[in-house]
C-alpha positions, 0 to 999 in steps of 0.5 A: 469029946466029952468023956476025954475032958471027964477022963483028964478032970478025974485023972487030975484031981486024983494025982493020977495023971503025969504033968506030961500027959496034960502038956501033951493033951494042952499042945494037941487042944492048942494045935486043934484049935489053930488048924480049926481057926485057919481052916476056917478063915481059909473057908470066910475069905475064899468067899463062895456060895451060901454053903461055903458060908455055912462051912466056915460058921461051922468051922467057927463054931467048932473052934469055939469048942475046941478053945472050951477044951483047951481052956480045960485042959490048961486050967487042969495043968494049972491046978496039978502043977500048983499042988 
């Protein structure tokens, strides 16, 4: 995951990457983010044993990197979309 947002950072600094390739990276972040998100509130509200709690602070967890990523990826569109 790492090294896809060095990739997208050096791509966009160079003026290598397509705007459509960061749009396309910025929709799969958002929608990344989204299927964390239910899945994990599925896992809290369903309720269960102590492992199923588990799971779904790990699900939070994730989500919170994935909106990281997301925020990256937009902030990179951003920048090559200003230039």
């Amino acid at each position: 995951m790492t090294f896809l947002l060095y990739l997208i950072l050096f791509y966009a600094t160079d003026n290598l990457m397509s705007e459509n390739t960061l749009k396309f990276f910025a929709i799969l972040a958002m929608i990344a983010v989204l299927v964390v998100l239910i899945r994990g509130l599925k896992t809290f509200f369903t309720g269960g044993n102590l492992d199923s709690k588990r799971k779904s602070n790990k699900l939070m967890q994730m989500r919170i990197v994935l909106q990281f990523c997301a925020i990256v990826v937009l902030m990179s569109l951003a920048f090559v979309m200003g230039k």
